[in-house]
N, CA, C and O of each residue as an XYZ file, in Angstrom:
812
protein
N      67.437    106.831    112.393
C      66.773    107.287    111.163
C      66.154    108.669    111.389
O      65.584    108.896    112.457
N      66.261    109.851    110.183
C      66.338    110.970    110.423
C      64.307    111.087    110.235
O      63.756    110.607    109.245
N      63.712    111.612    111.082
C      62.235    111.684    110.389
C      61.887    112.786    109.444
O      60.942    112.770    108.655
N      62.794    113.786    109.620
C      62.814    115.134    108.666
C      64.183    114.571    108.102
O      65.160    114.399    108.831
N      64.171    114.237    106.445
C      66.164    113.935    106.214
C      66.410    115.425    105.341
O      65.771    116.195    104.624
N      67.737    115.272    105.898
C      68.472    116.742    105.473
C      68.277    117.028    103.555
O      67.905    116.165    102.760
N      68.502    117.886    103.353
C      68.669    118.175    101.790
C      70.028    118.084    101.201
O      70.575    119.177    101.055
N      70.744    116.979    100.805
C      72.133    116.918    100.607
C      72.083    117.567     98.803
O      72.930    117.102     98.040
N      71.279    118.399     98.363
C      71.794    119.042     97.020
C      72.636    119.435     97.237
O      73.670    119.182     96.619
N      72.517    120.558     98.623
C      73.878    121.600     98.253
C      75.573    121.363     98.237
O      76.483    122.170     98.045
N      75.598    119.480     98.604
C      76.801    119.613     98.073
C      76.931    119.216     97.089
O      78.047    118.819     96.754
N      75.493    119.135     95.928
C      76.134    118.535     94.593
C      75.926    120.414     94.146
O      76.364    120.746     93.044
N      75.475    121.168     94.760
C      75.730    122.574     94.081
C      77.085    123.133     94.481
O      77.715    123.783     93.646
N      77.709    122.875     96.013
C      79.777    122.887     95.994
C      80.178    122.952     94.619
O      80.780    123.756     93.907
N      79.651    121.855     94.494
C      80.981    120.492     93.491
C      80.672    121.434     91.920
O      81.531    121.775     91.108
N      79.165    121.691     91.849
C      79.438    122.445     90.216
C      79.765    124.037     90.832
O      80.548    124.566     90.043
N      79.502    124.775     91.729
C      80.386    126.050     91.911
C      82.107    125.365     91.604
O      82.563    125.691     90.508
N      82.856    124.641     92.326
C      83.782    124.185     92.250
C      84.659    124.036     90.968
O      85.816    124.333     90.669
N      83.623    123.457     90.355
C      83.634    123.062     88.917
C      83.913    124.321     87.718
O      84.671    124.467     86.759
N      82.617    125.267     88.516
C      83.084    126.266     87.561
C      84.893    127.482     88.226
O      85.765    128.081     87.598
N      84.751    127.376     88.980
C      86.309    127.930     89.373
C      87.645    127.423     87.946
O      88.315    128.021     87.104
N      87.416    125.881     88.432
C      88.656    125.416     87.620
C      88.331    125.938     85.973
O      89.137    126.618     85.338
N      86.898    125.446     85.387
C      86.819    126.213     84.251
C      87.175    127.804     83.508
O      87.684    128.084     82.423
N      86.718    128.557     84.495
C      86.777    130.100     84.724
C      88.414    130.173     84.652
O      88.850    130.887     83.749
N      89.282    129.583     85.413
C      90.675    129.627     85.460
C      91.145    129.422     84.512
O      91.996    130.194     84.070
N      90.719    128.168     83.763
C      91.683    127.482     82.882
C      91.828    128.234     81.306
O      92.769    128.258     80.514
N      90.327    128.874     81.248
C      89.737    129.964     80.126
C      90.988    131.725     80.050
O      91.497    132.531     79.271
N      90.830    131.301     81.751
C      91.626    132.599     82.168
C      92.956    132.724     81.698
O      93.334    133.844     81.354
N      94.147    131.231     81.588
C      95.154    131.017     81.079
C      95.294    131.082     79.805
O      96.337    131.434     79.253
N      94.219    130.737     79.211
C      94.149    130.445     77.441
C      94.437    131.959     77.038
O      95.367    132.321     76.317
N      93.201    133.019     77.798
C      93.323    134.456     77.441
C      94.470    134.819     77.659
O      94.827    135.449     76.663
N      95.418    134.780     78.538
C      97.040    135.562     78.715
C      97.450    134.670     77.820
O      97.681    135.418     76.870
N      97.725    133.508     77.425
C      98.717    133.000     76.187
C      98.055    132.858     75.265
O      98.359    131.935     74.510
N      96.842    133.731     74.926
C      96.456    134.289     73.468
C      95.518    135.322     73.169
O      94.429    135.482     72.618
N      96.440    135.977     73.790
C      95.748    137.542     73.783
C      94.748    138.004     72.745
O      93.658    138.522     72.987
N      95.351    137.703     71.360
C      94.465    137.698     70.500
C      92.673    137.472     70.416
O      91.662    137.929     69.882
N      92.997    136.758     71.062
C      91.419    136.296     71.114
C      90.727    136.564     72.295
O      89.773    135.852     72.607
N      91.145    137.661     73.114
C      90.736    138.011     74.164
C      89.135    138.367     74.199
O      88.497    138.200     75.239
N      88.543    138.851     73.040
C      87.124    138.562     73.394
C      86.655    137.539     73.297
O      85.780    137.308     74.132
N      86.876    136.744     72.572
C      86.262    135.436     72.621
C      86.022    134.890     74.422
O      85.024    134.810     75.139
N      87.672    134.561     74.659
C      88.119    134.369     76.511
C      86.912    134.772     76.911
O      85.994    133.977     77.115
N      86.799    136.211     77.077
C      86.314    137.123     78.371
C      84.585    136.418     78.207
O      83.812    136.242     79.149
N      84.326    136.125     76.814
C      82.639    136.125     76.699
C      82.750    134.827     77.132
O      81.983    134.727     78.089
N      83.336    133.711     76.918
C      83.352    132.540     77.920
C      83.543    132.658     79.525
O      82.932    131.919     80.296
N      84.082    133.252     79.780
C      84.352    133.573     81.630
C      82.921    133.951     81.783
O      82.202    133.276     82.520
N      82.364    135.180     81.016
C      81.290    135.996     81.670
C      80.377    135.345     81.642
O      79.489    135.751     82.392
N      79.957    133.714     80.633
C      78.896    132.751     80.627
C      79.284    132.011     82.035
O      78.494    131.477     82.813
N      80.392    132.094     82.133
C      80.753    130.535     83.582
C      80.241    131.752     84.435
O      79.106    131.500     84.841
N      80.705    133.037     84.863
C      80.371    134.178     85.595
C      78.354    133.427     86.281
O      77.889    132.830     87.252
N      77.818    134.091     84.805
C      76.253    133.503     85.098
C      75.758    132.967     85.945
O      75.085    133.286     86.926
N      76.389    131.472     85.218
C      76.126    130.067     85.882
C      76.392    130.056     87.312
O      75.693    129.383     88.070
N      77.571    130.914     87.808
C      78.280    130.792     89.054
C      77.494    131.375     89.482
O      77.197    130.687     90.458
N      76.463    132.737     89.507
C      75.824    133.809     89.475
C      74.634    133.026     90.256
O      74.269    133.164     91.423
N      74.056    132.001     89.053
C      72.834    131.271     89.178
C      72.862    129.986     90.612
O      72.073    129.694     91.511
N      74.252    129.489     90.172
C      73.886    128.361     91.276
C      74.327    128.866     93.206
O      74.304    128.298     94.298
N      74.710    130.325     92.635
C      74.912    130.849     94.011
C      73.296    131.315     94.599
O      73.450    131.788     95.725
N      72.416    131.323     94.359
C      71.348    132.005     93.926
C      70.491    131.025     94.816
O      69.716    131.260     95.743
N      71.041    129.409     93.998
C      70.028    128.655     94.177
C      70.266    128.041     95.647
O      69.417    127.616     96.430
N      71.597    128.114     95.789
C      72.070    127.693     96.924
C      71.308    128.983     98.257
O      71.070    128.753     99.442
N      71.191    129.701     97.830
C      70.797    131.044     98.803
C      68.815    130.691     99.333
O      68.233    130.547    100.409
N      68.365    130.687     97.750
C      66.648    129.988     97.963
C      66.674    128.913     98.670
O      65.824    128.762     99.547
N      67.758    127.839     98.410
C      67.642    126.789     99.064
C      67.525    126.928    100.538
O      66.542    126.630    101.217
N      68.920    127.533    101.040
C      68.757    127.986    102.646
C      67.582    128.381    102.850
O      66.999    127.731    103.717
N      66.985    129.228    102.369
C      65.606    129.920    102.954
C      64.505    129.444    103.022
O      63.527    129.931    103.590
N      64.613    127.974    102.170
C      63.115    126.726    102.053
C      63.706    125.812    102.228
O      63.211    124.978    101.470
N      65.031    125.073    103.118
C      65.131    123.931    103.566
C      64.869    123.788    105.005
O      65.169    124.713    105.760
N      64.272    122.577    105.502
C      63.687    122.651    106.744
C      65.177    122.951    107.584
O      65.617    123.888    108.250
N      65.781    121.338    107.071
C      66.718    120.629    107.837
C      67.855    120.817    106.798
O      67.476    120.403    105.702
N      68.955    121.239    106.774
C      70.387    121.569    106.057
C      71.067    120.849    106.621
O      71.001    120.564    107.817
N      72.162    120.279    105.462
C      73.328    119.702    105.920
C      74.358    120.328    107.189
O      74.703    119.857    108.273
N      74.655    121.616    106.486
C      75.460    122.261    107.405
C      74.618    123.302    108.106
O      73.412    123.185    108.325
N      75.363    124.314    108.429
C      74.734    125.799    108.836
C      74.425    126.485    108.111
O      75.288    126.942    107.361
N      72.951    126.934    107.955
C      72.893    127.510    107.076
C      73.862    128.784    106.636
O      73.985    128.954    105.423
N      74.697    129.870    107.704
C      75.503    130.550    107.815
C      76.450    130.381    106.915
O      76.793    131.198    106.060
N      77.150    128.649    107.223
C      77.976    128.409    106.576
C      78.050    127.954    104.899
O      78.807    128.113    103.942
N      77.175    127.505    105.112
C      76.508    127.204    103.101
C      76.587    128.668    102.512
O      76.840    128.858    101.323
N      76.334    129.792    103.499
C      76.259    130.814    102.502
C      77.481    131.295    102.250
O      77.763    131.634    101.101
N      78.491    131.413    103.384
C      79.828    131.904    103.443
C      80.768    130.933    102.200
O      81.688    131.386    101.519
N      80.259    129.587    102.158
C      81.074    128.909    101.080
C      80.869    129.552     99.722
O      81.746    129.983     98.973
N      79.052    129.538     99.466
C      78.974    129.388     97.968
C      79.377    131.401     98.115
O      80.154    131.984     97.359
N      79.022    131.704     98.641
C      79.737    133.751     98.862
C      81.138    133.478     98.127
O      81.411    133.723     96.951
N      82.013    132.870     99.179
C      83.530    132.330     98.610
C      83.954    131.839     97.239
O      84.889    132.100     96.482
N      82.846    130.981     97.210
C      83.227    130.400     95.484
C      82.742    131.085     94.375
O      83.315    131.146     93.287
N      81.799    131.541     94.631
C      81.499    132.895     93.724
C      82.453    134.096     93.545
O      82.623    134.625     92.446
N      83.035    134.478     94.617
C      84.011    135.254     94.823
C      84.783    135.042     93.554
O      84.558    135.613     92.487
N      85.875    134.009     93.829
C      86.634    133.500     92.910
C      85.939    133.958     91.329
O      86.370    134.777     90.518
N      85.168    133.413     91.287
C      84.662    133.316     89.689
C      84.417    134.663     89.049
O      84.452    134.997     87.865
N      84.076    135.569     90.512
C      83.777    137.150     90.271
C      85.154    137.768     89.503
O      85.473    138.358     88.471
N      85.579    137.364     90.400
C      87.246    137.949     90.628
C      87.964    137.644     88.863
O      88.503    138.406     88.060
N      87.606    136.043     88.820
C      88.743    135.539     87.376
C      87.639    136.606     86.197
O      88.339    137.097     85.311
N      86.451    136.916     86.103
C      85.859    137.459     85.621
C      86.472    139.006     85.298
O      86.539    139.504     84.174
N      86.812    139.509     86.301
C      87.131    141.324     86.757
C      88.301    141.177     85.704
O      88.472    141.848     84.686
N      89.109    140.079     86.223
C      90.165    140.093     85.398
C      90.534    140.015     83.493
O      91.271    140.552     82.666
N      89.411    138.922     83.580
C      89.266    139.072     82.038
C      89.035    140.263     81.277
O      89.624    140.683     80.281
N      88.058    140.736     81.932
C      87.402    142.090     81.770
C      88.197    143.284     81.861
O      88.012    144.267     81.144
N      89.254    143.175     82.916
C      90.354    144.313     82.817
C      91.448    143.897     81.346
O      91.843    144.774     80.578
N      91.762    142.570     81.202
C      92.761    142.402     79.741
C      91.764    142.870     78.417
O      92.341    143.242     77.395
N      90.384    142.848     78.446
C      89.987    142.948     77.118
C      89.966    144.596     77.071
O      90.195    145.106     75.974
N      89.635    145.695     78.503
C      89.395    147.063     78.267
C      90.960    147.771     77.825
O      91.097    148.818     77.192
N      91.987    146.948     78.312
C      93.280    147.440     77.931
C      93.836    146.696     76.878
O      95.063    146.786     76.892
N      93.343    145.904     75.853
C      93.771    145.611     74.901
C      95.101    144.991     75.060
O      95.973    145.526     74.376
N      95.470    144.006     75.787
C      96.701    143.413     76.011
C      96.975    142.880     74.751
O      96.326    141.992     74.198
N      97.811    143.370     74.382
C      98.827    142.458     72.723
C      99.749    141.336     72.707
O     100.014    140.495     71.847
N     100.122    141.525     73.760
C     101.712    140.056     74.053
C     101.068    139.300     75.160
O     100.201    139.721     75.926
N     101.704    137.935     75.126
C     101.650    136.833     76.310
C     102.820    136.995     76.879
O     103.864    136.902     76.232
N     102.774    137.334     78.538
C     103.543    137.770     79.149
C     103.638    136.519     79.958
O     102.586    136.036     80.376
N     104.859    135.895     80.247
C     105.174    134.651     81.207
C     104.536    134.512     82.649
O     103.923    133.582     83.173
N     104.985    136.068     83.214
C     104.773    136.110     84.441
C     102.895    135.917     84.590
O     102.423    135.270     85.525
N     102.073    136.528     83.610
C     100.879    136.247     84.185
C     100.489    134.918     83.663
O      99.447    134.494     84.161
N     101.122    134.058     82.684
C     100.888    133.078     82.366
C     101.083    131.987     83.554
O     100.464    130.953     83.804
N     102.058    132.547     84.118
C     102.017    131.389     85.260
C     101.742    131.523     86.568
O     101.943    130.624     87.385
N     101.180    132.858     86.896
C     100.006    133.300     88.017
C      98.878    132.341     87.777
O      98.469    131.516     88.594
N      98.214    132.632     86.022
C      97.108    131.828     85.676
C      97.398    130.179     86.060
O      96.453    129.512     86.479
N      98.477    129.685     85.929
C      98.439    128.235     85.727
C      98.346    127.870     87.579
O      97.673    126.933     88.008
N      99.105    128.748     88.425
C      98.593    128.459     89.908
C      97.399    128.832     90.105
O      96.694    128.085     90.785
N      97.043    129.607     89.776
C      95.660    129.745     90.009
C      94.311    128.614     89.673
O      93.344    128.295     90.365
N      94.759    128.183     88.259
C      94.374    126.926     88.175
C      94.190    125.707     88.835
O      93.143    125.086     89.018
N      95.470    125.407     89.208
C      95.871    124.766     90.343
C      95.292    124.440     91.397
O      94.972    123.320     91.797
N      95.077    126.036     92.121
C      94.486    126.391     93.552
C      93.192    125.923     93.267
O      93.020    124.859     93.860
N      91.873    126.375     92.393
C      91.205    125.912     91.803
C      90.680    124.757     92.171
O      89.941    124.333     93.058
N      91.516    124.187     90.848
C      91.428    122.235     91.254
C      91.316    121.506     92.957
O      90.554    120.744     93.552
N      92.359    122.147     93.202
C      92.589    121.420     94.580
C      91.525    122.001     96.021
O      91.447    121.653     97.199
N      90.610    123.353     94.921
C      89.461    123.814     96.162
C      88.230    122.615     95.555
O      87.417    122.021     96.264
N      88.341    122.525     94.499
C      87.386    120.867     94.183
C      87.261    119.424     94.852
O      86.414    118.671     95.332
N      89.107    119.531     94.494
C      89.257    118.486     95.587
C      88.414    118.614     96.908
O      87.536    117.841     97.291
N      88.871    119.758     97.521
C      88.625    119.520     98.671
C      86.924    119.751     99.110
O      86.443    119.328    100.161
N      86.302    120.373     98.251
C      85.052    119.921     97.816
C      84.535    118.341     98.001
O      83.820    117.642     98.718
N      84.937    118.316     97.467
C      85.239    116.261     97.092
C      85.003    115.652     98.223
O      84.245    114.704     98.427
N      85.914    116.430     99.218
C      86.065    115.484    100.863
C      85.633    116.037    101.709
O      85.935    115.635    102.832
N      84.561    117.427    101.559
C      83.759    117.734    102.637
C      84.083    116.949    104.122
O      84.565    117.279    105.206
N      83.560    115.789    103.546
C      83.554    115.092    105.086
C      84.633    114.468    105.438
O      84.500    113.579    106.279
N      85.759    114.705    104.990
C      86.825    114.644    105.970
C      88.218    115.245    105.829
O      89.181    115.410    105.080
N      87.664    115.481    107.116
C      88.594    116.880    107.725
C      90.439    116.770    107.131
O      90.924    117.831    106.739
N      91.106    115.833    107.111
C      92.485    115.644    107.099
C      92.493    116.073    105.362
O      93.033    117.033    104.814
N      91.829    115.167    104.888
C      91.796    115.542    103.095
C      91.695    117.217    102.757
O      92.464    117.711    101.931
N      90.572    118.127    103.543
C      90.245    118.777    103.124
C      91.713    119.865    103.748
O      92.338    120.656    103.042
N      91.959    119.586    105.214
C      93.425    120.232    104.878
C      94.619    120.088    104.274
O      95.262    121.122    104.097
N      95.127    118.960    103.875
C      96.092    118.607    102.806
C      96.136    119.624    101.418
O      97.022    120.213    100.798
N      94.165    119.425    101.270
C      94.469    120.604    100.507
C      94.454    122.071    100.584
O      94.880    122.816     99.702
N      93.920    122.445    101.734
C      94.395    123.853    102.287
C      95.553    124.249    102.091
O      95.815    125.327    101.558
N      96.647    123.171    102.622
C      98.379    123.074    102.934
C      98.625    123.623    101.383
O      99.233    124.651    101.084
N      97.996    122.672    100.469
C      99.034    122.669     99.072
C      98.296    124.353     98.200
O      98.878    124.848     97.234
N      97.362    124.798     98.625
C      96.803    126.104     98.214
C      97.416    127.349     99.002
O      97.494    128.495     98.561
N      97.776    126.965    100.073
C      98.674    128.027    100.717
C      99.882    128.226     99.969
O     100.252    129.316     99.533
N     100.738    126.668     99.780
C     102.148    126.782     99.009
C     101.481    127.206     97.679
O     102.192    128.151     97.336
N     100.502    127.054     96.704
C     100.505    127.972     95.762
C     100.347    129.095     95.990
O     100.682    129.820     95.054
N      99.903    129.681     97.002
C      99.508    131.443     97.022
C     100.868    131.739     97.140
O     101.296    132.678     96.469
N     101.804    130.976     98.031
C     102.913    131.778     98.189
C     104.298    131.671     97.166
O     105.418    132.120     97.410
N     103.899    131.017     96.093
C     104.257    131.083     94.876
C     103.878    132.212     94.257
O     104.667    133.096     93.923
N     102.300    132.245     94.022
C     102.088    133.256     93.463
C     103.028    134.766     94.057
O     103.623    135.550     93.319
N     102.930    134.846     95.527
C     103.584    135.648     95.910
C     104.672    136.635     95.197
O     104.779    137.837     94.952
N     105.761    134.884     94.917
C     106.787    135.484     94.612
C     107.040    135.569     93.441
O     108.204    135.808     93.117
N     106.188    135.426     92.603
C     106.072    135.374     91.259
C     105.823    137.221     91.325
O     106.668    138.022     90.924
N     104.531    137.587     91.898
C     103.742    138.803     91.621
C     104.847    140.235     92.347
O     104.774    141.427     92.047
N     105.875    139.523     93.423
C     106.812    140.633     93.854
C     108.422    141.189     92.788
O     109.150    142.177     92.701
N     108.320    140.104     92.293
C     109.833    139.877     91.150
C     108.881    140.481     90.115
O     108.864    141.710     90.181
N     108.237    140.057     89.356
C     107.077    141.228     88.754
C     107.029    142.640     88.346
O     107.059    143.220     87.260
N     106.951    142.968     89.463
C     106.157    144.275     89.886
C     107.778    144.870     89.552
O     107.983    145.830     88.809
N     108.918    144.056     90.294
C     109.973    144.794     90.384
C     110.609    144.575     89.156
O     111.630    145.249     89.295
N     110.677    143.974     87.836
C     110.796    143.996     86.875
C     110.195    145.368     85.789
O     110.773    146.155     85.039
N     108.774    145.151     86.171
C     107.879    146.164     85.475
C     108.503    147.377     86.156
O     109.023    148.082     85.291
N     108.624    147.803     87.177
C     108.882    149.040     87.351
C     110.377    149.629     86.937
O     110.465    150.832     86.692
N     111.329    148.942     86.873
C     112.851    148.954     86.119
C     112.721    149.525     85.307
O     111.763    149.567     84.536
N     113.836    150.191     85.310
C     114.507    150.926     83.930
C     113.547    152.346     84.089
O     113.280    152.891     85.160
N     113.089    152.805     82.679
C     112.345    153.576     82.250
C     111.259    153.171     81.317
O     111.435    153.239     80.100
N     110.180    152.765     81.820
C     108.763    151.877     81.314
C     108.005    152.890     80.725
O     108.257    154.077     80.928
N     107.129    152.521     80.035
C     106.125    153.366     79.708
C     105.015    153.404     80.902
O     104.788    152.330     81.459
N     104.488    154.268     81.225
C     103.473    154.464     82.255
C     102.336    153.989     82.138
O     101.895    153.246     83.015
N     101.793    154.230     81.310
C     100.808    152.967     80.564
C     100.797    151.484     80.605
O      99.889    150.812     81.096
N     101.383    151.235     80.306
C     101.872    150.138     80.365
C     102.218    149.557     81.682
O     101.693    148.456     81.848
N     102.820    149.899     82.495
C     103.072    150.167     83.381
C     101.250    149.480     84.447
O     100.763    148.453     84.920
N     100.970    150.871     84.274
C      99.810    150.732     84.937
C      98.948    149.691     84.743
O      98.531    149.014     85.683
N      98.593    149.472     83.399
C      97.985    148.082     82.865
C      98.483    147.017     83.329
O      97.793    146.156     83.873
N      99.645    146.941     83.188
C     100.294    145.297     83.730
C     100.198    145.119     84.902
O      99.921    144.009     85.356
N     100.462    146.471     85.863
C     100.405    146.023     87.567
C      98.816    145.878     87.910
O      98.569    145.664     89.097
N      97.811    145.960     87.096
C      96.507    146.173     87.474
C      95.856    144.970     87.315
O      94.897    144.461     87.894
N      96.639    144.585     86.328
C      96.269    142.632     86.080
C      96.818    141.952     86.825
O      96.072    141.290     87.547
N      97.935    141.817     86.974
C      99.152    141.121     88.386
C      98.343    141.671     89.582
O      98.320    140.865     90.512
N      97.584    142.971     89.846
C      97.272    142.823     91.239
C      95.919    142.263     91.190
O      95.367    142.429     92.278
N      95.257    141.725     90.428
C      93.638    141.329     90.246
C      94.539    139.538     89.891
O      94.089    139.093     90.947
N      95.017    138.819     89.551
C      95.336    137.544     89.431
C      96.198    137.169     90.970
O      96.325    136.006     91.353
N      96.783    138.452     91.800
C      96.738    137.892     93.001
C      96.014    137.761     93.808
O      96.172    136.997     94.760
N      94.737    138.710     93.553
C      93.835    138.844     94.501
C      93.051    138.071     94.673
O      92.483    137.769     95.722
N      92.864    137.406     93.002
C      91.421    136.102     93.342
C      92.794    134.825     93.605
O      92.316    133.891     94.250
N      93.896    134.650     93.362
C      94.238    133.385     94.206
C      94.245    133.810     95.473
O      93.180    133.307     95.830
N      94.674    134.389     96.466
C      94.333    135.163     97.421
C      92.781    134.637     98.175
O      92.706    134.265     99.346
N      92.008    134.684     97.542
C      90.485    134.750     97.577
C      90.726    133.254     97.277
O      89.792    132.865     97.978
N      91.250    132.106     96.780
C      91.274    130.841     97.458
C      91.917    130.482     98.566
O      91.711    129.316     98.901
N      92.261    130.783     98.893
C      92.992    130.713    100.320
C      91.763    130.624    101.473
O      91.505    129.887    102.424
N      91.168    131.781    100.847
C      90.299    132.364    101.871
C      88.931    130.799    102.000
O      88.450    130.211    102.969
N      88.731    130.639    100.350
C      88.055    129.287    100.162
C      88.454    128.232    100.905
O      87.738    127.536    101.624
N      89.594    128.131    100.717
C      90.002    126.832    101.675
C      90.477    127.047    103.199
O      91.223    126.203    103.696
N      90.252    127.643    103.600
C      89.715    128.371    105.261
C      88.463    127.960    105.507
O      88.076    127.173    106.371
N      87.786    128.608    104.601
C      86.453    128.246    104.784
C      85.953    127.123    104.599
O      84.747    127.081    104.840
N      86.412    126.196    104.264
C      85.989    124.480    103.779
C      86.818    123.589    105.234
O      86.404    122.553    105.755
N      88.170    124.445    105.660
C      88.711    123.544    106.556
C      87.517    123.880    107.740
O      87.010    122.846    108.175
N      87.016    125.061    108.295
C      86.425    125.579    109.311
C      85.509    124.345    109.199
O      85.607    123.363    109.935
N      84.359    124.530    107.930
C      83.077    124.010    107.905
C      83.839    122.380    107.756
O      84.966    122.866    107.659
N      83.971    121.628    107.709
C      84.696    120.414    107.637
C      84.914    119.979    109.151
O      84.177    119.079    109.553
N      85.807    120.493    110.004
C      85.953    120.319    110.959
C      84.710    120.626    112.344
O      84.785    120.207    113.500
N      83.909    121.258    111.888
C      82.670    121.766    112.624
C      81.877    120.579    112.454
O      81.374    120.107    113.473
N      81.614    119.847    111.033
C      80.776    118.935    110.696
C      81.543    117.707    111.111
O      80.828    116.715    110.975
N      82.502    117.476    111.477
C      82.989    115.980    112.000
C      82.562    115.344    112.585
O      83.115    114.275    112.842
């Protein structure tokens, strides 16, 4: 029996950072297959943005006034850093489709968004199983095979967009979104690195 017991909030603060990823994503898909309403999108991301903003915040005060922590404190920060990341990132992105006025739903970022989603979910999951190690890489495994989807989604892409004789504009806009929707799945990867590390440390 512990005489000081640890503060187990911060993994119910994971699970809603977590939480907001998949939201932030899924908002993120709606905006590429309906461009139209791209402000609406972006002012929903930039509220989950906040929240993500806030409970990274709290997770940070927390380290600095808990006696006894679950994990390291190091590592609590490097996670909720990570999952914020993400949310930063699906944010940048929204924010880059509403300053360029995107008009069409384009496939290819429609289905960057839907892995990304994906990746997302399965950094929840692995949220979920903190404490054990095999779960939490299973889902590492299946976030890697989405990044490297995304991959080849974002290289056939690029080499599409640049074909023929494009408008430059255009041009530039589209590769600037394709390289900001690889970067935050990218930036789960990095999440689920960081969950296998801290997972396996805590065994």
């Amino acid at each position: 029996m512990r005489l000081i017991p640890r503060d187990d909030r911060f993994f119910d603060l994971f699970a809603e950072m977590a939480g907001m990823l998949v939201q932030s994503a899924n908002v993120l898909q709606q905006l590429f297959a309906e461009p139209a309403r791209v402000d609406e999108f972006t002012a929903n991301i930039k509220n989950l943005e906040h929240q993500a903003d806030r409970l990274t915040a709290e997770a940070n005060r927390k380290v600095d006034t808990t006696f006894v922590t679950p994990l390291d404190r190091e590592d609590i920060h490097t996670l909720v850093t990570r999952l914020d990341n993400v949310v930063d990132l699906i944010d940048g992105c929204a924010r880059r489709a509403q300053i360029y006025r995107i008009t069409e739903a384009r496939d290819p970022a429609i289905r960057m968004c839907a892995i990304l989603g994906e990746a997302c979910v399965q950094i929840r999951e692995a949220v979920a199983s903190m404490k054990r190690p095999q779960m939490v890489y299973e889902h590492g495994v299946r976030i890697k095979r989405l990044e490297e989807q995304a991959d080849a989604i974002y290289h056939e892409t690029l080499g599409n967009l640049f074909a023929g004789t494009p408008d430059p504009l255009t041009v530039m806009k589209w590769k600037d979104l394709y390289d900001s929707l690889e970067t935050a799945i990218d930036e789960c990867h990095y999440v689920s690195l960081a969950l296998e590390s801290i997972s396996l440390k805590n065994s």
